[in-house]
C-alpha positions as CSV (number, residue, x, y, z in Angstrom):
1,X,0.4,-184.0,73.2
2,X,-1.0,-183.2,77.1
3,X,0.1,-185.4,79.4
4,X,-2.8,-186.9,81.9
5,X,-2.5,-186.7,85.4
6,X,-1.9,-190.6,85.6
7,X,1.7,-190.1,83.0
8,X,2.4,-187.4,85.8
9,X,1.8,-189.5,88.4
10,X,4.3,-192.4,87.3
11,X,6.8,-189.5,86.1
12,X,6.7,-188.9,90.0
13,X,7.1,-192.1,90.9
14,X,9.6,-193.1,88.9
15,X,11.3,-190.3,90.2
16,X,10.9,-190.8,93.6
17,X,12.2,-194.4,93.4
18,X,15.4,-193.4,91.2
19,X,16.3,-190.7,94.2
20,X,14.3,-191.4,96.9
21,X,15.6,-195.3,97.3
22,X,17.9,-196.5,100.4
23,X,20.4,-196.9,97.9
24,X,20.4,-194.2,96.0
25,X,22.3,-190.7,96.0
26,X,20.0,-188.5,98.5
27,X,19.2,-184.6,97.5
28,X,18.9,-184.6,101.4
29,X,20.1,-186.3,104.5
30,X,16.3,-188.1,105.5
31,X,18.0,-188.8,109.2
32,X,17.4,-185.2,109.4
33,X,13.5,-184.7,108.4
34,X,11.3,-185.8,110.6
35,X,7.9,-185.0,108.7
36,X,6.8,-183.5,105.5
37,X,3.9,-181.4,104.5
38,X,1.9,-181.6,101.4
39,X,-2.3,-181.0,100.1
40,X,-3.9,-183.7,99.4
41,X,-3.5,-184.1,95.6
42,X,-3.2,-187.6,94.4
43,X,0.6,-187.3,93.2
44,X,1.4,-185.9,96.2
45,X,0.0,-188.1,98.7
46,X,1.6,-191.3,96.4
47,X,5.2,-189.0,97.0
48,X,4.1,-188.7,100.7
49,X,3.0,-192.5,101.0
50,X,6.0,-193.8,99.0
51,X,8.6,-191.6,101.6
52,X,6.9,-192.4,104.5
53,X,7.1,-196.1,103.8
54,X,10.8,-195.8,102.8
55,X,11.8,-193.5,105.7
56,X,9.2,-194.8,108.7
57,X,10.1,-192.2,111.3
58,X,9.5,-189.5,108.3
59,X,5.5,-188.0,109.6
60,X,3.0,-187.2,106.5
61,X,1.7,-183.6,107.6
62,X,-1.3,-182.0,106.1
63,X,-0.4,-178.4,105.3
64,X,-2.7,-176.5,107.3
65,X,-2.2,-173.0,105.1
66,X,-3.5,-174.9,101.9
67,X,-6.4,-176.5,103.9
68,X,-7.2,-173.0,105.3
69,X,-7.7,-171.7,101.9
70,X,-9.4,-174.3,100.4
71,X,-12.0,-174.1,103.6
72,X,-12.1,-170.3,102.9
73,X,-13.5,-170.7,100.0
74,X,-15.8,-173.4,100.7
75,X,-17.3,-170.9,103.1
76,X,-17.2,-168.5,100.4
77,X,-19.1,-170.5,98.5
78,X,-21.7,-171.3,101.3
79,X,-22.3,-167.7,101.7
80,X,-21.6,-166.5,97.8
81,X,-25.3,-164.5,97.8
82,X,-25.0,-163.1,101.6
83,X,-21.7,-161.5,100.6
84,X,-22.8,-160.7,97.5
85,X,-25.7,-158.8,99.2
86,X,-23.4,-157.1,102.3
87,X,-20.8,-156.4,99.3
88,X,-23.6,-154.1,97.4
89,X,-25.0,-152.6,100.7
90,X,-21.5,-151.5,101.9
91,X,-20.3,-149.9,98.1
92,X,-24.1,-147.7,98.2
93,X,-23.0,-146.5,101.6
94,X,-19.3,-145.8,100.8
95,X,-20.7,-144.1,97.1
96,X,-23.6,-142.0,98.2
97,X,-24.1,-139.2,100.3
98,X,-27.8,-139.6,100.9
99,X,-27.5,-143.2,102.3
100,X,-24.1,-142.4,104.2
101,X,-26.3,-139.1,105.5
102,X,-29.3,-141.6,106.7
103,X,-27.1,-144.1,108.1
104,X,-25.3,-141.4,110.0
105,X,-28.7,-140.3,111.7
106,X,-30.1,-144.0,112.4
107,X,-26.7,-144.2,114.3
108,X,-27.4,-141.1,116.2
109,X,-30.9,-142.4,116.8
110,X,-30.4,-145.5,118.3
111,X,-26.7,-144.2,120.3
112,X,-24.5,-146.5,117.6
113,X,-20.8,-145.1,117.9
């Protein structure tokens, strides 16, 4: 049996308020973090929101390497036939001595280094 994303959701939270309470055991000292970074899943961000309200000094960070990749390929996307195009012209350059041959001469032609 899978379990939905809500079950994991209240797995976490459950969690969160067994260890996570003010007077519970801590994993970690929370007077010594001062923010935490996580995506912007929805368990997450309930984790995030849930230790944030607990702990109010505690920042909610957005981590800036996931976003970066998730932008990436967003602009991947965006530009999926461009690349696609630039991706073909650069493998019949780097495969063919013909088109390398003309390519090296239009460079010489118009003084391209």
């Amino acid at each position: 049996m899978e379990k939905s994303s809500s079950d994991s959701l209240s797995i976490l939270r459950q969690y969160l308020l067994f260890s996570l309470t003010p007077t519970g055991n801590y994993f970690f000292d929370p007077q010594l973090i001062s923010a935490i970074a996580s995506d912007g899943g929805p368990q997450v961000c309930g984790a995030r929101a849930h230790v944030q309200s607990v702990w109010l000094w505690i920042l909610g960070i957005w981590d800036p390497s996931h976003n970066l990749n998730l932008y990436m390929k967003d602009i991947g996307k965006l530009f999926k036939e461009l690349l696609s195009q630039v991706s073909g012209i650069t493998n019949y350059f780097r495969k063919s001595n013909y088109g390398t041959w003309h390519l090296t001469a239009e460079c010489e032609k118009q003084k391209i280094s």
